[in-house]
Z-matrix of the N, CA and C atoms (Angstrom, degrees):
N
C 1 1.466
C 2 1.519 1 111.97
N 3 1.436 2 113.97 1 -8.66
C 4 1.323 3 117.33 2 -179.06
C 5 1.671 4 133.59 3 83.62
N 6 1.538 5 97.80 4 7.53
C 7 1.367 6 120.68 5 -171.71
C 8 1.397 7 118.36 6 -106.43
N 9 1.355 8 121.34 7 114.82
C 10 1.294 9 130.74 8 -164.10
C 11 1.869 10 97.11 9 -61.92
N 12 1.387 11 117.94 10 -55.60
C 13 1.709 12 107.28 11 174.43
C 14 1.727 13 118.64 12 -124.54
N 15 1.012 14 101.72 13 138.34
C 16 1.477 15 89.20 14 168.69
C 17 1.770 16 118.81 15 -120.67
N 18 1.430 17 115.67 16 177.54
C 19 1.287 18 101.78 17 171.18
C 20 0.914 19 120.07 18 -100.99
N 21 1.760 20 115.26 19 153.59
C 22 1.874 21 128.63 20 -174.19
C 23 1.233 22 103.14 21 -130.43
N 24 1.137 23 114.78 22 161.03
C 25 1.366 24 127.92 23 173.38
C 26 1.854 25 94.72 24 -119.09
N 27 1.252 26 121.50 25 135.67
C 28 1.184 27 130.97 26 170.46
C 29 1.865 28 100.68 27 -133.35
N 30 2.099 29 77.80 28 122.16
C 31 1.957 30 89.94 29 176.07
C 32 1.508 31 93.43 30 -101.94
N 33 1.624 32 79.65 31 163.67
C 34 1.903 33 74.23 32 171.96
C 35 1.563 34 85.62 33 -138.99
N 36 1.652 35 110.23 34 -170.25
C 37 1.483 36 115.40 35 -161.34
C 38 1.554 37 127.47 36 16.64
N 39 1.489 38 100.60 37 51.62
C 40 1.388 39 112.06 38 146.90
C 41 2.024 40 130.31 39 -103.44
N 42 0.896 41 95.43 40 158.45
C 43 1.473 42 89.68 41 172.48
C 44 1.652 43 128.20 42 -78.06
N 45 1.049 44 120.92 43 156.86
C 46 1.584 45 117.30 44 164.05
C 47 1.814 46 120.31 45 -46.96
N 48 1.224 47 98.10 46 -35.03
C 49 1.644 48 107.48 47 177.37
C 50 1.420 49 110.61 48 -75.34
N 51 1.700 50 117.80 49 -36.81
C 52 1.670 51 111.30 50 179.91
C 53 1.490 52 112.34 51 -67.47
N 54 1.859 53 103.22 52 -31.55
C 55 1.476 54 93.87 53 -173.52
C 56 0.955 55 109.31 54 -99.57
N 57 1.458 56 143.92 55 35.77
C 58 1.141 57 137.64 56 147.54
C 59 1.652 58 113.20 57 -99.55
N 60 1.638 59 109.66 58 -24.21
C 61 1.071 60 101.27 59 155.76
C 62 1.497 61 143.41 60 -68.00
N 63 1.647 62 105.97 61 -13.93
C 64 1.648 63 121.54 62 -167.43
C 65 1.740 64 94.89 63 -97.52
N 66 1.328 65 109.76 64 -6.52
C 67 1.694 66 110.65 65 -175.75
C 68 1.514 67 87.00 66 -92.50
N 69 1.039 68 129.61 67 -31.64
C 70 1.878 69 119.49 68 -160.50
C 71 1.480 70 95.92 69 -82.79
N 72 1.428 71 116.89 70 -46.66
C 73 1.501 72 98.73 71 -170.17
C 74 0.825 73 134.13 72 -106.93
N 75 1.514 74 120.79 73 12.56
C 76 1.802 75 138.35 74 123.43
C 77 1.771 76 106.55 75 -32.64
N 78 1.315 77 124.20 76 -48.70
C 79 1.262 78 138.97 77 -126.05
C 80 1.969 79 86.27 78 -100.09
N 81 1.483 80 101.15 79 -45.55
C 82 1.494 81 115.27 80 -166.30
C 83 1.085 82 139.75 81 -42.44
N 84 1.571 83 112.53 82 -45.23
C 85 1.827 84 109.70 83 158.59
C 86 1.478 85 98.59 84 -110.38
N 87 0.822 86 133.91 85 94.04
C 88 0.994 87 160.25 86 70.00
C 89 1.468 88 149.68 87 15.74
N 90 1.387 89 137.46 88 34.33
C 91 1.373 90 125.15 89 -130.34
C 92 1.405 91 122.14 90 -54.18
N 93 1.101 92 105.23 91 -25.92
C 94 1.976 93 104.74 92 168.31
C 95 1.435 94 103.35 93 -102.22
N 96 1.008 95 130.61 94 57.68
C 97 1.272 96 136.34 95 160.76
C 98 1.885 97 105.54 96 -118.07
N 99 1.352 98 112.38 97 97.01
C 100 1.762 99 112.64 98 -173.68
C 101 1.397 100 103.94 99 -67.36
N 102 1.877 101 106.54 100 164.65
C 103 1.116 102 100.60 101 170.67
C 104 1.854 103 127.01 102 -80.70
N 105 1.840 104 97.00 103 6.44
C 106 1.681 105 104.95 104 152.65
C 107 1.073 106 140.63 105 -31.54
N 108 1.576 107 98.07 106 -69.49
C 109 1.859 108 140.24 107 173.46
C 110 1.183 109 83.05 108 -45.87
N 111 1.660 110 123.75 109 -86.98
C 112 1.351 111 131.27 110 -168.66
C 113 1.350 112 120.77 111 -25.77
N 114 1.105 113 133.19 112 -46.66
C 115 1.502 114 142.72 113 -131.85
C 116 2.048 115 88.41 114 -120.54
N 117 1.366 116 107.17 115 -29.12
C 118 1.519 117 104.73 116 177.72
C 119 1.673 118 98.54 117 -99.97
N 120 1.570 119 120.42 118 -34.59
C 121 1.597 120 104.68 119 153.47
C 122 1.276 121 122.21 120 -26.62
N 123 1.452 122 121.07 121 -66.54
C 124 1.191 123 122.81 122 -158.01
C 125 1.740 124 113.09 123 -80.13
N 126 1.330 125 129.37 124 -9.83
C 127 1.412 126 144.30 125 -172.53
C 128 1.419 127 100.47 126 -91.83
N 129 1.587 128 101.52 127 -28.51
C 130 2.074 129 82.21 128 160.19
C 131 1.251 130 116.71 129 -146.77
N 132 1.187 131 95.70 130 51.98
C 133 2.074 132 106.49 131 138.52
C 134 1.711 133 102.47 132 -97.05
N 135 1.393 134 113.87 133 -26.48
C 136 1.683 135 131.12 134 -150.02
C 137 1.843 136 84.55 135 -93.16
N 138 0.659 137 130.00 136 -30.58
C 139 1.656 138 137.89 137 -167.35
C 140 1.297 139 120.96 138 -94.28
N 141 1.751 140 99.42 139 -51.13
C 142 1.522 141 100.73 140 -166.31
C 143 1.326 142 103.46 141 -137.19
N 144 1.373 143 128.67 142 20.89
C 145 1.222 144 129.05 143 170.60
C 146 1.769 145 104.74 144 -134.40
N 147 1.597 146 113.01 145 1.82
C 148 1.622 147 111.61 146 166.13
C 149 1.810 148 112.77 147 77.85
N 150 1.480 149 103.82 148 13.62
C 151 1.535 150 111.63 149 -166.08
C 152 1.892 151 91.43 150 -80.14
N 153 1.239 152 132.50 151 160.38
C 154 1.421 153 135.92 152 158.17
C 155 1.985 154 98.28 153 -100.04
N 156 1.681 155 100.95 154 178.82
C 157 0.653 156 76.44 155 -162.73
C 158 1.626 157 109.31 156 -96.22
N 159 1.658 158 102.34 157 -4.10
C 160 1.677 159 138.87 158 165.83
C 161 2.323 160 103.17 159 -34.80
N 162 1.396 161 96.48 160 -48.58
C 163 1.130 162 104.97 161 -178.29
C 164 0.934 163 131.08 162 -83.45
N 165 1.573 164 126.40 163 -5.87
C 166 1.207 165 144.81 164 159.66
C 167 1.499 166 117.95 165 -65.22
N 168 1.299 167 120.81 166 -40.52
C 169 1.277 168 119.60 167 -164.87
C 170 1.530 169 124.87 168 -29.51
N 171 1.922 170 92.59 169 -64.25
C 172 1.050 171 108.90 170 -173.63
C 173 1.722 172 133.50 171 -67.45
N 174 1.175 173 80.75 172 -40.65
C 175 2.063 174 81.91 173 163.98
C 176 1.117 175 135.88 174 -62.01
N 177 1.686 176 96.09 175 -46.76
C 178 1.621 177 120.69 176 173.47
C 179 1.561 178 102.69 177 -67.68
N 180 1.435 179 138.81 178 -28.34
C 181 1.142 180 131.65 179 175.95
C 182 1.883 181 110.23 180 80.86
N 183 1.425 182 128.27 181 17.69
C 184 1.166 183 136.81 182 -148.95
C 185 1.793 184 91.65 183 -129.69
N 186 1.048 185 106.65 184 157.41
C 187 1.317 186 138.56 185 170.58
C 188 1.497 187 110.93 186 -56.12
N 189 1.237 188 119.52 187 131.77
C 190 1.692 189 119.87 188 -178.36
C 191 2.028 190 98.62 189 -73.59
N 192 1.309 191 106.29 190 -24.34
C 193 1.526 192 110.20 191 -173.99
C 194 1.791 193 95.67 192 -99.62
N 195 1.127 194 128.14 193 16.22
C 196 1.710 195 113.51 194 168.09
C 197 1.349 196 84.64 195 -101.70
N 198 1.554 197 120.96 196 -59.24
C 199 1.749 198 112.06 197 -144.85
C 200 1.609 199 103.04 198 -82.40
N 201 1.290 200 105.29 199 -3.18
C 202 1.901 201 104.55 200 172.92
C 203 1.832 202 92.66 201 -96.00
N 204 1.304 203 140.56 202 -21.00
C 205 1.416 204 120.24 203 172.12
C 206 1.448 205 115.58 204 -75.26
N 207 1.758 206 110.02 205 -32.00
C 208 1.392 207 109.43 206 -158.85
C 209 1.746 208 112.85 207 -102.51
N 210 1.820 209 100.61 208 -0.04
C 211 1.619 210 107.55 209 146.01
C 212 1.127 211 114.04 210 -48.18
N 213 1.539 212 100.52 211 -71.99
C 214 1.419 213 130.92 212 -155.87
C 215 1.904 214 93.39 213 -59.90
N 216 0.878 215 126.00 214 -47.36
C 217 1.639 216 109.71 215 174.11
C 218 1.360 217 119.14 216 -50.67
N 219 1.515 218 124.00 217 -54.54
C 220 1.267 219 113.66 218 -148.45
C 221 1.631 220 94.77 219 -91.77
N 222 1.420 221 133.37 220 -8.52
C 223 1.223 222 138.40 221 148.29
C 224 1.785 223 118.90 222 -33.97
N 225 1.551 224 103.34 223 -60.64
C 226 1.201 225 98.45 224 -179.19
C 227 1.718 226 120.66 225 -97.54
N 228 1.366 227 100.61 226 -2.97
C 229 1.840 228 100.28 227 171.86
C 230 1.778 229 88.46 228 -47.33
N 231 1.643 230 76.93 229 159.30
C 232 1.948 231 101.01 230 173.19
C 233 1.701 232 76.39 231 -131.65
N 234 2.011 233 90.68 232 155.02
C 235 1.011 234 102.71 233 -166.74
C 236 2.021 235 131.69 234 -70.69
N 237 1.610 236 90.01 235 3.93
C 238 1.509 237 105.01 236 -176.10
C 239 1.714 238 98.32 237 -96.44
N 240 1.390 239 114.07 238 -20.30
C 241 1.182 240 107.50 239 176.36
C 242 1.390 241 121.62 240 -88.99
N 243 1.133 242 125.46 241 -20.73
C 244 1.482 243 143.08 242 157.68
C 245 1.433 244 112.85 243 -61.00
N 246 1.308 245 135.01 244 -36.33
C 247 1.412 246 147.36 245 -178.59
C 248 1.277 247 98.59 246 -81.26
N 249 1.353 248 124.75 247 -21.16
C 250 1.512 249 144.99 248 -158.93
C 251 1.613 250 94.46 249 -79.11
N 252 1.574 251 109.66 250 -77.04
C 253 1.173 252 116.65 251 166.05
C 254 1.216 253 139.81 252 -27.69
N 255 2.137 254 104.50 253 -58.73
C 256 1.395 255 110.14 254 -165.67
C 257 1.778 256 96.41 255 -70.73
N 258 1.565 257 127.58 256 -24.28
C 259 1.268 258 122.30 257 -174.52
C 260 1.765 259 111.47 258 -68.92
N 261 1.754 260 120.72 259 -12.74
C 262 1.043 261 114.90 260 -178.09
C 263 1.282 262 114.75 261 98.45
N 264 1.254 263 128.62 262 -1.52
C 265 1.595 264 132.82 263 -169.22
C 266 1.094 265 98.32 264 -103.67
N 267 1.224 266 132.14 265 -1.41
C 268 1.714 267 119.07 266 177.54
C 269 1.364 268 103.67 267 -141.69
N 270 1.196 269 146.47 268 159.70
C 271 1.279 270 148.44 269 156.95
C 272 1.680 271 113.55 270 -85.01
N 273 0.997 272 119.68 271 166.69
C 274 1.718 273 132.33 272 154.12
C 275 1.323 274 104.18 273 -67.48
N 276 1.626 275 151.71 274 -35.13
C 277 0.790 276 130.78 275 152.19
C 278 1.657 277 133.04 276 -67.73
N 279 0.821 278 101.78 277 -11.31
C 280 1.840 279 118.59 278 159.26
C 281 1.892 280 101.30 279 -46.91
N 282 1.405 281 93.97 280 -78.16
C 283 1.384 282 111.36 281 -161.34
C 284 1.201 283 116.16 282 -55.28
N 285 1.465 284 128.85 283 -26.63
C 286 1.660 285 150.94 284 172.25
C 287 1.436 286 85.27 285 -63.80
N 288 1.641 287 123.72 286 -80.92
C 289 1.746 288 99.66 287 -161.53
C 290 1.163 289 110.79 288 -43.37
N 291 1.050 290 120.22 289 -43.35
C 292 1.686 291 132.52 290 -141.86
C 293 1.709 292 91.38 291 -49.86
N 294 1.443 293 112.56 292 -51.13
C 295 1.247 294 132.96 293 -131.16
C 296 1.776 295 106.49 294 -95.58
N 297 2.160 296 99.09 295 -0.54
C 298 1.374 297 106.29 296 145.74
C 299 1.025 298 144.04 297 -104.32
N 300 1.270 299 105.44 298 35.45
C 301 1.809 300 128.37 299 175.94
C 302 1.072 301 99.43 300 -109.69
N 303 1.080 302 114.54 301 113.49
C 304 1.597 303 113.23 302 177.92
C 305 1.599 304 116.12 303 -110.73
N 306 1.767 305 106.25 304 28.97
C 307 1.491 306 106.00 305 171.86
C 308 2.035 307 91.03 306 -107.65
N 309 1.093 308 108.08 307 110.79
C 310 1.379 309 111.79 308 165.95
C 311 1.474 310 121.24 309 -15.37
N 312 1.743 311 93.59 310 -82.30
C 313 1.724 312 116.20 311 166.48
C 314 1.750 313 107.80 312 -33.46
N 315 0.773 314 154.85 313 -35.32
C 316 1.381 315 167.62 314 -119.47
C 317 1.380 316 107.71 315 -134.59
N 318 1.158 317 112.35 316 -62.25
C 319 1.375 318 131.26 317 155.56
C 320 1.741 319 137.14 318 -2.70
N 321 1.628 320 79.56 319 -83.36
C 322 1.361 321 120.22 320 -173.58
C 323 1.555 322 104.36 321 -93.03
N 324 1.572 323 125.26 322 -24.41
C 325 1.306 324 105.75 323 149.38
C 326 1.953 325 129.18 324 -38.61
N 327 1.577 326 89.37 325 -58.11
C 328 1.687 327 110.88 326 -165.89
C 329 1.383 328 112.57 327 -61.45
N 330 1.679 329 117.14 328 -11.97
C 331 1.510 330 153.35 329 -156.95
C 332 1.687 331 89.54 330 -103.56
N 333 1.367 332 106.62 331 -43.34
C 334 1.892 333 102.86 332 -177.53
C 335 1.691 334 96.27 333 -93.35
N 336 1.137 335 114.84 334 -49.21
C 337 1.888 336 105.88 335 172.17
C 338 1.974 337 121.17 336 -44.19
N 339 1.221 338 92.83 337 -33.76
C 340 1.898 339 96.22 338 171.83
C 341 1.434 340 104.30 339 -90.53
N 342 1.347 341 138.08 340 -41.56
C 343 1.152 342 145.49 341 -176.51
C 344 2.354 343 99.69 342 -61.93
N 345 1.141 344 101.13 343 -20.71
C 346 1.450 345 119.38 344 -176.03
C 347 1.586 346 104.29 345 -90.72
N 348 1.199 347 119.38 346 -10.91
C 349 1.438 348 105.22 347 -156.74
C 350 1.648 349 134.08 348 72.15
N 351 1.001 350 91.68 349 10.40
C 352 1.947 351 110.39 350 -164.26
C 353 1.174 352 110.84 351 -89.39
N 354 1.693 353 131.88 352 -42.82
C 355 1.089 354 149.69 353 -171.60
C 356 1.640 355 122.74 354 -133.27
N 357 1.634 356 99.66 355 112.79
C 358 1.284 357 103.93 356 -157.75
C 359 1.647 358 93.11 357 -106.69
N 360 1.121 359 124.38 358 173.47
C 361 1.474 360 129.71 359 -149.78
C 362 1.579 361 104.65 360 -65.82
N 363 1.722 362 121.22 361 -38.03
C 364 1.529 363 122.23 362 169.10
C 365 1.534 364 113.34 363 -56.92
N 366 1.529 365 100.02 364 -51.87
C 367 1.697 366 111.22 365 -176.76
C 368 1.892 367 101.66 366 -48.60
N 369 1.137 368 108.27 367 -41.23
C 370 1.619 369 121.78 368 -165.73
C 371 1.951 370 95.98 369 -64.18
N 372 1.067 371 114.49 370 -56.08
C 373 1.438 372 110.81 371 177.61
C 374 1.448 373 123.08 372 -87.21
N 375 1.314 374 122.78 373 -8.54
C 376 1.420 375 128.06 374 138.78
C 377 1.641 376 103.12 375 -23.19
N 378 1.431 377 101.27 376 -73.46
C 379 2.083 378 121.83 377 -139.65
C 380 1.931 379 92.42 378 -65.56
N 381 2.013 380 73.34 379 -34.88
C 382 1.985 381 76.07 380 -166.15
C 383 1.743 382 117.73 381 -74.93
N 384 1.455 383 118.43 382 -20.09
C 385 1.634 384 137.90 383 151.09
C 386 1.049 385 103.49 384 -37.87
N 387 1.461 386 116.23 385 -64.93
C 388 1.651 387 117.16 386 -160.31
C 389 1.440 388 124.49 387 -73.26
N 390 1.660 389 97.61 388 -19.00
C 391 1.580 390 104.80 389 171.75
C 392 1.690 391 114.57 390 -75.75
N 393 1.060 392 128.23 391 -26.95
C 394 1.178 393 133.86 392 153.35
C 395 1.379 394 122.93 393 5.78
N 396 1.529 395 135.55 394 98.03
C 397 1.107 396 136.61 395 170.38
C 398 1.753 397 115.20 396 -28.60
N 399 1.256 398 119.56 397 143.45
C 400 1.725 399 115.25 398 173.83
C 401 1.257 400 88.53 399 -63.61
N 402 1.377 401 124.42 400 -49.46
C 403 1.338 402 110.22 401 -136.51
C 404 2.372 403 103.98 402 -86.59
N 405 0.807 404 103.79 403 7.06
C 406 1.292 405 129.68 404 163.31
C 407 1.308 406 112.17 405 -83.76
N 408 1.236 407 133.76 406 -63.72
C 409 1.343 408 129.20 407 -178.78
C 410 1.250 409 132.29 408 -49.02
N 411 1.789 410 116.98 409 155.65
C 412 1.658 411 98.55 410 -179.34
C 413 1.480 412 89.79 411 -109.15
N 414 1.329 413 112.29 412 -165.61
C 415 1.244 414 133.70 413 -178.12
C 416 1.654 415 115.18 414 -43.88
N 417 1.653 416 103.50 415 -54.59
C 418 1.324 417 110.04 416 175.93
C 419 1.622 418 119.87 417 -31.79
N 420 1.681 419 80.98 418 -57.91
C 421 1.870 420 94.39 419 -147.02
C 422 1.887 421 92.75 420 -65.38
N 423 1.412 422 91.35 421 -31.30
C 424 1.778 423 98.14 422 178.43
C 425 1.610 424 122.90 423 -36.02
N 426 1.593 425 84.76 424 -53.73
C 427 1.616 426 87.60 425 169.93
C 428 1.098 427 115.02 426 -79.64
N 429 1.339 428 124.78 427 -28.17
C 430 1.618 429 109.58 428 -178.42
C 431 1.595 430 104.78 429 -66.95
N 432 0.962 431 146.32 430 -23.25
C 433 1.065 432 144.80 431 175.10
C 434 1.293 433 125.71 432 -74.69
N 435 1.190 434 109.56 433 3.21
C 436 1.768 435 120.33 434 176.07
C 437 1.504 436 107.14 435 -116.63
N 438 1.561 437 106.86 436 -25.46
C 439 1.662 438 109.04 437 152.80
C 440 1.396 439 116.28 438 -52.25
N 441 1.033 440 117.48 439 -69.52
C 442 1.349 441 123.98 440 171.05
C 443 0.965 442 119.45 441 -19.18
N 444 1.770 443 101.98 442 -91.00
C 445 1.785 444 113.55 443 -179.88
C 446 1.665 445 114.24 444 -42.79
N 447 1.590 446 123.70 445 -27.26
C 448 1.430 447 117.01 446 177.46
C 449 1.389 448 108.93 447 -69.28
N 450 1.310 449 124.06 448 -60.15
C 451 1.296 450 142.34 449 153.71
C 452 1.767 451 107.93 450 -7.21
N 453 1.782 452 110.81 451 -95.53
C 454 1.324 453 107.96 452 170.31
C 455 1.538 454 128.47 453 -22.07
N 456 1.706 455 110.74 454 -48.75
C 457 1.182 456 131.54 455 -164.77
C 458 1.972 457 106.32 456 -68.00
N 459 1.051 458 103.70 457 -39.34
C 460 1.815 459 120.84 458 177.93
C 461 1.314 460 95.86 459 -67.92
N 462 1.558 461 115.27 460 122.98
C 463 1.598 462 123.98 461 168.09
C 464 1.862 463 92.90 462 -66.09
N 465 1.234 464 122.35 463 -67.94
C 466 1.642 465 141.39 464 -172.07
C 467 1.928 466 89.02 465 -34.36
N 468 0.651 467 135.24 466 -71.54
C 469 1.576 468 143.63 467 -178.92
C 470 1.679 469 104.20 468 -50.06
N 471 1.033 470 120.93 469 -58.99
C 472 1.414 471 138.94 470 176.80
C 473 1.104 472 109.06 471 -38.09
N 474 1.443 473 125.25 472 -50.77
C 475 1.469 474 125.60 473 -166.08
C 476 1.486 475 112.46 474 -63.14
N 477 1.629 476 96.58 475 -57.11
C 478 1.216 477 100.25 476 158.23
C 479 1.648 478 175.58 477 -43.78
N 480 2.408 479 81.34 478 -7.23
C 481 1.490 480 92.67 479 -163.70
C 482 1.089 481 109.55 480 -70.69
N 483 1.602 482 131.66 481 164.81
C 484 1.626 483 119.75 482 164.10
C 485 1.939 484 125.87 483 90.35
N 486 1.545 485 84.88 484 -21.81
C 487 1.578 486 102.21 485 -174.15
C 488 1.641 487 129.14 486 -149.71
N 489 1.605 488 86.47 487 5.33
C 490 1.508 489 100.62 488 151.38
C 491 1.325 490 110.48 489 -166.51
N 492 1.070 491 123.25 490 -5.52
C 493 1.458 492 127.95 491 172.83
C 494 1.723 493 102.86 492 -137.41
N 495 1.694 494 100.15 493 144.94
C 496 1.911 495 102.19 494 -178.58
C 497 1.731 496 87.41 495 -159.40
N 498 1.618 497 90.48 496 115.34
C 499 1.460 498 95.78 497 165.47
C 500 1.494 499 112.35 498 -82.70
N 501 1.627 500 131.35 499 132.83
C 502 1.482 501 120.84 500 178.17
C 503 1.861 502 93.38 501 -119.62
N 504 1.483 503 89.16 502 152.22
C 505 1.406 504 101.75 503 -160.46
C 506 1.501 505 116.31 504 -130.67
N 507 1.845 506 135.79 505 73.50
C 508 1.181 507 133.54 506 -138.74
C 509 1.491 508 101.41 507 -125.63
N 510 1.532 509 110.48 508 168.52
C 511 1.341 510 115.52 509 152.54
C 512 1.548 511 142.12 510 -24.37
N 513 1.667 512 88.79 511 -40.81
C 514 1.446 513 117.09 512 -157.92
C 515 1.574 514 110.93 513 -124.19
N 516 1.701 515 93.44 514 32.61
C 517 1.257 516 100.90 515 175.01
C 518 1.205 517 136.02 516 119.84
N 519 1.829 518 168.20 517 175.15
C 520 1.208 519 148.25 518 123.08
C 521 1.391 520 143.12 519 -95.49
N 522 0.745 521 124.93 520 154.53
C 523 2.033 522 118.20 521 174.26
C 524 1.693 523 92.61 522 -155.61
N 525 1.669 524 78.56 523 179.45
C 526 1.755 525 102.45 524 -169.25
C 527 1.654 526 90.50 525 -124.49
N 528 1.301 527 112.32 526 131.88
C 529 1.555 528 118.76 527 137.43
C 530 1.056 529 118.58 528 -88.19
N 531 1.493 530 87.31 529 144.83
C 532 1.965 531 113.43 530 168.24
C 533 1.221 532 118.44 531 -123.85
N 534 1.378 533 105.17 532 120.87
C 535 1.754 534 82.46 533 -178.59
C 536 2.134 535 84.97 534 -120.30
N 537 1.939 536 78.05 535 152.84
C 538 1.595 537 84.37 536 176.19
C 539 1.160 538 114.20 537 -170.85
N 540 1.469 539 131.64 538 142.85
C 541 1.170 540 142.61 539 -179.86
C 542 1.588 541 127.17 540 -42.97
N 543 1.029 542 88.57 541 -42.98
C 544 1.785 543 91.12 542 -173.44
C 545 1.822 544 104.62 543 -171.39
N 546 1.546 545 113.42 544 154.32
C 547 1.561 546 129.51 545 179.33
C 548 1.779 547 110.62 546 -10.91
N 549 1.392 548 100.13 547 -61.15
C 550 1.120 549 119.61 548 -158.88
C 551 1.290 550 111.22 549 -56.41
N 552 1.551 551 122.25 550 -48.30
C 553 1.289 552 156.75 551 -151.62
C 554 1.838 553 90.85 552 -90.29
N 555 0.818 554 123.49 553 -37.70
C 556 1.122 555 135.59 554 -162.81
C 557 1.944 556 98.03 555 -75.84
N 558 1.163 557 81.77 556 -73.24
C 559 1.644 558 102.62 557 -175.86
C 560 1.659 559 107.27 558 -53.41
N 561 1.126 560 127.53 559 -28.94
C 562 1.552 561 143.79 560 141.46
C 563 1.093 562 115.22 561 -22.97
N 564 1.470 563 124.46 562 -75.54
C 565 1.311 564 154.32 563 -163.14
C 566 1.487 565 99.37 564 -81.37
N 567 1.526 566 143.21 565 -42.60
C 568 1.222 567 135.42 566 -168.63
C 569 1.764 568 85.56 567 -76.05
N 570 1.272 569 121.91 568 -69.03
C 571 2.100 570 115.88 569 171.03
C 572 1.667 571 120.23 570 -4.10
N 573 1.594 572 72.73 571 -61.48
C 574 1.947 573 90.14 572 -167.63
C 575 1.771 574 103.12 573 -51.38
N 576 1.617 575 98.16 574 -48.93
C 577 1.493 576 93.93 575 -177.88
C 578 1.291 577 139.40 576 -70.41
N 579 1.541 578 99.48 577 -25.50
C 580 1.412 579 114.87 578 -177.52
C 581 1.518 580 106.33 579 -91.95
N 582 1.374 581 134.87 580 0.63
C 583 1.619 582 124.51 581 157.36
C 584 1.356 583 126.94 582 -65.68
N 585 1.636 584 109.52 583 -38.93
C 586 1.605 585 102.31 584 176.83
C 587 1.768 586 109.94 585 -72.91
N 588 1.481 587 125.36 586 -44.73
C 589 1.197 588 127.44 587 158.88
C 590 1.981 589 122.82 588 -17.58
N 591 1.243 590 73.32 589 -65.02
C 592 1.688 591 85.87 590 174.08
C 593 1.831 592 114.77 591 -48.02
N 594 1.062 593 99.88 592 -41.58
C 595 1.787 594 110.28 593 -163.21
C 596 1.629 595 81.98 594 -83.15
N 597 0.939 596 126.74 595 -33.93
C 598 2.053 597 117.76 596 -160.53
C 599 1.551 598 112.61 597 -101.97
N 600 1.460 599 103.63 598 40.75
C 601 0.876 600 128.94 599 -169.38
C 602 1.611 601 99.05 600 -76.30
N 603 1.298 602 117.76 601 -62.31
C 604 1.872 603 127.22 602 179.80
C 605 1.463 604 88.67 603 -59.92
N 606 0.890 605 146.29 604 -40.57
C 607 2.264 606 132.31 605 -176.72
C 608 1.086 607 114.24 606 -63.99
N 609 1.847 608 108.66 607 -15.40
C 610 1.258 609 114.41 608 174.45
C 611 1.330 610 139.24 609 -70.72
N 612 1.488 611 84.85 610 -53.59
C 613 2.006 612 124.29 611 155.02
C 614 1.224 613 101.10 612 -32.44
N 615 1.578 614 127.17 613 -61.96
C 616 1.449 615 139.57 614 -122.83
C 617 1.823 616 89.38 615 -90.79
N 618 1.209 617 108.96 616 -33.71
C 619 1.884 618 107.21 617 167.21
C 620 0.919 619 100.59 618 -97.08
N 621 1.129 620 149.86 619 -105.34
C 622 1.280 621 136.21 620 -178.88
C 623 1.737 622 139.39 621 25.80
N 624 1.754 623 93.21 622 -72.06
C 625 1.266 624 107.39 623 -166.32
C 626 1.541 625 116.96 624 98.61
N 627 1.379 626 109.24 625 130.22
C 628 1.422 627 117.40 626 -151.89
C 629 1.571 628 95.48 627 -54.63
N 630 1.500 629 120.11 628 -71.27
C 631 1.503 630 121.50 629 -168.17
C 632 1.140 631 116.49 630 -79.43
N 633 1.597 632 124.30 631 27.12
C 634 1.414 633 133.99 632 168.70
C 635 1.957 634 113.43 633 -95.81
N 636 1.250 635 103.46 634 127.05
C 637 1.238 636 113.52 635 173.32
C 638 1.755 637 126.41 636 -49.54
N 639 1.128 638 126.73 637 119.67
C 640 1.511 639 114.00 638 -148.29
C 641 1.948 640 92.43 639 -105.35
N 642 1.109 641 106.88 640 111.07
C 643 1.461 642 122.33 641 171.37
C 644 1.331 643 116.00 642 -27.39
């Protein structure tokens, strides 16, 4: 740094475990510090320094539900998916959906679809929404799921998925993009969508309930 002295703080009668803990959360925000580092920070104080992860909270200043997700990630990364990351082609939020599919085969497809460029972290929880047990779902997602399947089912809709129309499918709700050139094009595209709708009208009923008002 070019500096003849700088200042230190020297503790004494601490343990190996405090000062590895007083190095992490100096270390912690950090702005180039990922939530990787983080998440393998915390897997060995928790491992090899006897920390839980209850006892972390407070020093680390973090959420009892971040440092129990971002264990639990770097636990189950495999090492192509970690290389995955540090190369930038995948996020840490990649690897979290990934890691609620719990059919392997299934998995590691959606693992070659992001590794493809195909599936970007919304697209990724789209696929993972739709896998969704029926018997899990509420009413909403019910119908959204007959949007869909009408949607898929329409060649005229079909052409379009991905590149002028993208259903996104979240926690916090759903919508459709449209993207389009101009009025006309637009008013085109609202047609295209609203014909299969029209026909899936009885799938509607069928969640719903016949003499129930359909949202």
């Amino acid at each position: 740094m070019g500096k003849k002295r700088i200042r230190a703080e020297i503790c004494t009668d601490i343990s190996d475990s405090e000062a590895v803990l007083m190095g992490f959360v100096d270390n912690i925000n950090r702005k180039d510090f990922t939530l990787l580092e983080e998440g393998y920070a915390y897997s060995k104080l928790i491992e090899e320094y006897g920390y839980t992860p209850d006892k972390l909270v407070k020093p680390c200043g973090k959420s009892r539900t971040r440092i129990y997700q971002l264990v639990k990630l770097v636990k189950n990364l495999t090492p192509v998916m970690k290389a995955t990351i540090l190369a930038g082609k995948m996020t840490t939020g990649h690897a979290e959906w990934l890691f609620k599919v719990e059919d392997k085969k299934l998995r590691e497809e959606l693992f070659q679809g992001i590794l493809a460029g195909e599936l970007h972290l919304k697209d990724l929880k789209y696929e993972i929404y739709r896998m969704k047990p029926d018997s899990e779902k509420n009413k909403e997602e019910k119908l959204l799921d007959v949007v869909e399947d009408a949607y898929e089912k329409d060649p005229a809709v079909k052409s379009l998925w991905r590149t002028k129309v993208t259903i996104h499918r979240g926690r916090g709700g759903n919508k459709i993009t449209i993207n389009f050139s101009g009025p006309m094009e637009l008013l085109n595209l609202y047609e295209i969508l609203a014909a299969p709708l029209k026909k899936a009208r009885k799938s509607f009923r069928d969640v719903v309930g016949r003499n129930a008002k359909i949202p």
